[in-house]
N, C-alpha and C positions, 0 to 999 in steps of 0.2 A: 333399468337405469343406465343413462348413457355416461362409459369412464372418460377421463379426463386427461389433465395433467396436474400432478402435485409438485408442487415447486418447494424444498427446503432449504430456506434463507432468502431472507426480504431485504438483502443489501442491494448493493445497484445491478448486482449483476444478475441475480435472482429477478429482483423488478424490470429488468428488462427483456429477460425470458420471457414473459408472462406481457410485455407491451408488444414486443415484436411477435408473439404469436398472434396477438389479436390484428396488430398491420398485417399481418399475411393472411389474414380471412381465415383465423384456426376459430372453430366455433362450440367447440366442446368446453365442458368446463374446465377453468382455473382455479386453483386451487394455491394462495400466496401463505408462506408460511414463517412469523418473524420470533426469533426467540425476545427480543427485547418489548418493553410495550410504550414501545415509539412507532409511527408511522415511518415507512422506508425512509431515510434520509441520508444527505452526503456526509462523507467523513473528512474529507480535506480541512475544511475549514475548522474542525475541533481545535488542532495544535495551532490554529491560528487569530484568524479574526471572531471566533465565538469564544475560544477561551481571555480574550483581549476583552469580551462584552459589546464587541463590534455589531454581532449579530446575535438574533434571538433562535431559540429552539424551530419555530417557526420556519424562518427563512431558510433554513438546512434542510426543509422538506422536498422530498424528488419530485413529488404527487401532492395535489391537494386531498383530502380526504374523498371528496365526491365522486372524485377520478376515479377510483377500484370499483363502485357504483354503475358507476358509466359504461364502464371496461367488463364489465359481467367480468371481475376479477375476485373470488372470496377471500379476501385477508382474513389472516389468524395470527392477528398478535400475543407478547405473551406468551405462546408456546411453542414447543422443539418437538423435535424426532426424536423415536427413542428408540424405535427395533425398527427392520425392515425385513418383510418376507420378500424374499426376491420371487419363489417359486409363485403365492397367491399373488405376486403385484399387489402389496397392503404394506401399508406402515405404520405404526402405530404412533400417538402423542401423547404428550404428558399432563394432556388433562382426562386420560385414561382412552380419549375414544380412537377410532381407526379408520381412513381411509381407501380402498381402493382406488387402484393408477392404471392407467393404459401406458401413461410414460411417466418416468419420475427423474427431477432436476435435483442436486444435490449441489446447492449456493453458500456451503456450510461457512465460509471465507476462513478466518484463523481468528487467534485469540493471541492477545501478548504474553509472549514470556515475563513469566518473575521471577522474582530471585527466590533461592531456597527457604523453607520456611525455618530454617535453622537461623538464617543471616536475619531474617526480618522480626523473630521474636515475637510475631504479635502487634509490632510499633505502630501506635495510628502516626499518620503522615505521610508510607510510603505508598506513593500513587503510582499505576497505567494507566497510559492514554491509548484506547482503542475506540470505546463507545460513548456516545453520550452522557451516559449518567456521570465514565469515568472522568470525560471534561468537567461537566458540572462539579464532581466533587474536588479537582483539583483544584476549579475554580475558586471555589469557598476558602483553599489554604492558602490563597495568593495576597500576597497586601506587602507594598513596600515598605524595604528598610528588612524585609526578611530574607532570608539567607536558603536558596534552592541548590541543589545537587543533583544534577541530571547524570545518571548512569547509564552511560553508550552513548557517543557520539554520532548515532546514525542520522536519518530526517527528519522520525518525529522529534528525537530529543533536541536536534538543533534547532528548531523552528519553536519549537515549547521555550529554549534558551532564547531565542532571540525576543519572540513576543512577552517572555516575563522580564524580561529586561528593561524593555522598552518603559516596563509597566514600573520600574523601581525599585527589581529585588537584586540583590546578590546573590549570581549564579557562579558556580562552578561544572566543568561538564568533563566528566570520569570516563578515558578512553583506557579500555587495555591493550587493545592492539597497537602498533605503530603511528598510525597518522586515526583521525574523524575520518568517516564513511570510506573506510578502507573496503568494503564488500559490495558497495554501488558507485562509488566513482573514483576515476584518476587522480594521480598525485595531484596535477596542477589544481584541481579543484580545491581540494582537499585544503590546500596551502591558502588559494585566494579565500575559502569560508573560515580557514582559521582567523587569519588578517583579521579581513569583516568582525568576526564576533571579537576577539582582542580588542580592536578599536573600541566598540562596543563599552567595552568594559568586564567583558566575560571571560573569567580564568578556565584553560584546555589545561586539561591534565590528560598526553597520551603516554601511550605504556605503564600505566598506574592501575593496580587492582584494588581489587574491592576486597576489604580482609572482615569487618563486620558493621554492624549499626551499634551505636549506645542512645539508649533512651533514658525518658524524662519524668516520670509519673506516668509512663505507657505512651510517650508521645515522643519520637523520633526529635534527636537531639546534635549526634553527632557520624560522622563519615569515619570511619578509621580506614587506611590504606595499609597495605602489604608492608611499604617500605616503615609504618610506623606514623605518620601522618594522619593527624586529626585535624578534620573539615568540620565547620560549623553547621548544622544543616537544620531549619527548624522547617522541610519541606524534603523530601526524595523521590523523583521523578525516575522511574525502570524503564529504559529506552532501548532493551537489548535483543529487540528483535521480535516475531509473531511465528507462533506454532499453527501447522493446516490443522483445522477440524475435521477428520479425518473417522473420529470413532465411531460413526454410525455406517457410514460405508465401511469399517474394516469388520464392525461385529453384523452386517449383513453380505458376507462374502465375497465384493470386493474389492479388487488389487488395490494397494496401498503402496507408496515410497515417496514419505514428504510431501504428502498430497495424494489425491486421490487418481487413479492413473487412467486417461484417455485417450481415445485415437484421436486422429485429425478431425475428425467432426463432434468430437464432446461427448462419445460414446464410450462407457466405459465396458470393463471386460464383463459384465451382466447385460444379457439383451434388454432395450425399454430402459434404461437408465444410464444416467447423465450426469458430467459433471461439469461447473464451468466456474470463472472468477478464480480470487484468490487460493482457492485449495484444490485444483484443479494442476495435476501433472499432465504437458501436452507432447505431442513428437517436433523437433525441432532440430532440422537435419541430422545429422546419422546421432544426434541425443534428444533427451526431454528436459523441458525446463517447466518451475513452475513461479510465474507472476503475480508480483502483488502491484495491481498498478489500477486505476479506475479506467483507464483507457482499454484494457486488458478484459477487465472484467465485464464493461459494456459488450465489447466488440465479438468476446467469448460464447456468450449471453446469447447474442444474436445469431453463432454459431448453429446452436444449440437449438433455435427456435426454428432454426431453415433446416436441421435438421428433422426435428420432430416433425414438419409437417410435409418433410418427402422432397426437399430441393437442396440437398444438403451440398454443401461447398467446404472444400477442408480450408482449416484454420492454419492461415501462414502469418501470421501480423509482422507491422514492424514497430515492435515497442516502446512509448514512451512514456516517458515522465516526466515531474517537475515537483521544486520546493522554494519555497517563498521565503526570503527568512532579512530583515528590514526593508529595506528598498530593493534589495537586490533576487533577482527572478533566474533559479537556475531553473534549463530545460533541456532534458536529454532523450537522443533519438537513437536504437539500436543496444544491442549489445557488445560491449569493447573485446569481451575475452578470445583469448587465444592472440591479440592486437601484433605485432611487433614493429608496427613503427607509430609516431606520434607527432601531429605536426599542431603547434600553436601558434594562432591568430589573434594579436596583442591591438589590443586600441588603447593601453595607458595600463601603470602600474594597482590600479583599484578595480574591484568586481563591477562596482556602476560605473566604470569605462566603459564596459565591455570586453568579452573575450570567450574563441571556441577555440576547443579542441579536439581535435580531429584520429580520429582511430583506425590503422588499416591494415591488412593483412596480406602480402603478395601483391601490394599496389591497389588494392580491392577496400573500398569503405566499408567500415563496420559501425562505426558511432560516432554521434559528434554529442558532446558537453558545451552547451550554450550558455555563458553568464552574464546577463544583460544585452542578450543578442538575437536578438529574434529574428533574424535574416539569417542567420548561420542558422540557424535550428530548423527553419523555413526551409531553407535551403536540402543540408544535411538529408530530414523528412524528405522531401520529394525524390532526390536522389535515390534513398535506400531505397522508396516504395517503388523505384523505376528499375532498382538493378544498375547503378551509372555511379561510375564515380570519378570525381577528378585526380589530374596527377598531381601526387602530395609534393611534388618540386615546387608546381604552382600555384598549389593553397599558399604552402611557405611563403609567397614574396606577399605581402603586403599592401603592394600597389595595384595589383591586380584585381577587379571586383569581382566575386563571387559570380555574377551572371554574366561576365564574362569569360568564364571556365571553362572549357574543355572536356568533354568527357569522357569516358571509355565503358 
């Protein structure tokens, strides 16, 4: 029997291990493995235009069904890993049977954090939005004129705020820390999406904690705050972040630290095995970081697949993202931290003017935050991926156009 490769986790990054093998002439078997029993599909559009009714379950598919057919790809929906022998190369699965691997992909992504089960009592009402089914059931609590409570001001909770809004509920959205998306973007941002959703009509509560829920006949009723403050809430959205799936690689040997830990090509510290996507820790100059980003996870993916079949190229990306949240399109290229200077690129005081901000270090670009601007972001992107960056004297002026910059 000729071995393979086993793939765990049928998200995009997972499913594109498993496409990029077969583009590179890998002829062994594949082996796709999904805990949910969905067909691979995308996650952006949950906190947005699927939970809006925009789109059907359908349309969020990555693959058409026939495609894994095609692709001599074996999907296995419906079930997980549960043990790994590193020493036999086998894994075993939760419909009891067990695999042997030549190489093994570990796509496990994360799961959202929730709140303690002390605070939530049981309460139907309080929703995650990670997966499919968790849109669907949010879906069914939505109906205007009711009153939602997003806790944590991060991406998805803002975009969940913006889209139910739109739809006619009353939202409020419960920040503890200082400012919304204090942990992925700059102040200015932060400021311009507050604006945005205000106008809206969406009450920000930053620096405000969360002290308990009171229910209703077992159905989530009200917000109490630290300070004494009761929120109306017949809906509670937990928007407080995503935990790596981590436990199968740490109960088969190993390395673990908030993600599963790799080299520069997706290798982890067990020969034959691989980790790539969201729960994946990489090297990233003299540190590691680990990303949750679909750009990340594809491109990770594809790492991983040049590796296994012997062409292997280290992973340096330059990372981006994006979130959509009414009209207004942020998109950001790079990492800002360590930044110490910041220079802003103003077309008008509203987010759908337009405006980027720009992040650098020693004169050196590190990020740009595009809001409504897709030349800046355009831009920004080609720069980082070249190593080139302009002088932030001359971003500052205004008059000056971007392709007409300078670089060093």
């Amino acid at each position: 029997m000729t071995l393979g490769t086993v793939v765990v986790g049928a998200g995009q990054s997972g499913l594109n291990v498993a496409i990029r093998l077969r583009a590179l002439g890998y002829d062994k078997p594949i082996t796709l493995i999904g805990e949910e029993a969905h067909l691979p599909y995308q996650r952006p559009p949950l906190s947005k235009k699927f939970l809006a009714g925009e789109l059907d379950a359908k349309s969020l598919l990555l693959r058409p069904a026939d495609f894994y057919q095609d692709q001599r790809i074996d999907l296995k929906i419906g079930m997980r890993g549960t043990a790994i022998d590193t020493r036999e190369r086998r894994i075993d699965l939760s419909d009891g049977s067990a695999l042997a691997y030549e190489d093994l992909v570990l796509a496990t992504g994360t799961r959202a954090r929730e709140l303690p089960l002390a605070l939530t009592a049981g309460l139907r009402g309080v929703h995650v939005l990670r997966g499919a089914d968790h849109a669907l059931a949010l879906q069914r609590a939505l109906a205007a004129g009711r009153n939602l409570v997003v806790v944590g001001g991060g991406f998805v909770g803002l975009e969940v705020a913006a889209t139910v809004r739109q739809a006619g509920m009353n939202v409020t959205v419960l920040e503890q820390a200082p400012r919304i998306l204090q942990r992925v973007a700059g102040a200015e941002v932060s400021q311009r999406l507050r604006a945005l959703h205000q106008a809206h009509g969406v009450r920000i509560l930053e620096q405000h904690q969360l002290a308990s829920l009171r229910g209703q006949g077992g159905q989530v009723h009200e917000v109490v705050l630290a300070d004494g403050q009761v929120l109306p809430a017949d809906v509670v959205l937990v928007g407080i972040g995503a935990l790596p799936n981590v436990e199968l690689a740490q109960a088969g040997g190993l390395a673990v630290q908030d993600g599963i830990v790799v080299d520069q090509h997706g290798q982890t510290t067990v020969p034959g095995v691989y980790a790539c996507g969201d729960c994946a820790r990489f090297p990233w100059g003299e540190a590691s970081i680990r990303l949750e980003s679909v750009h990340n996870a594809m491109a990770q993916g594809d790492c991983v697949a040049q590796a296994i079949v012997g062409r292997a190229v280290p992973y340096a990306p330059v990372p981006w993202f994006w979130s959509d949240q009414y009209d207004c399109k942020l998109q950001m290229v790079g990492l800002s931290t360590g930044h110490d200077a910041v220079v802003v690129r103003d077309a008008g005081p509203r987010p759908t003017q337009g405006a980027s901000v720009w992040y650098f270090k020693a004169s050196h670009l590190l990020a740009v935050e595009a809001l409504h601007d897709a030349a800046a972001f355009a831009h920004g992107r080609r720069w980082l991926e070249q190593k080139k960056s302009p002088r932030p004297e001359d971003l500052a002026s205004p008059t000056l156009p971007l392709k007409d910059l300078s670089l060093h």
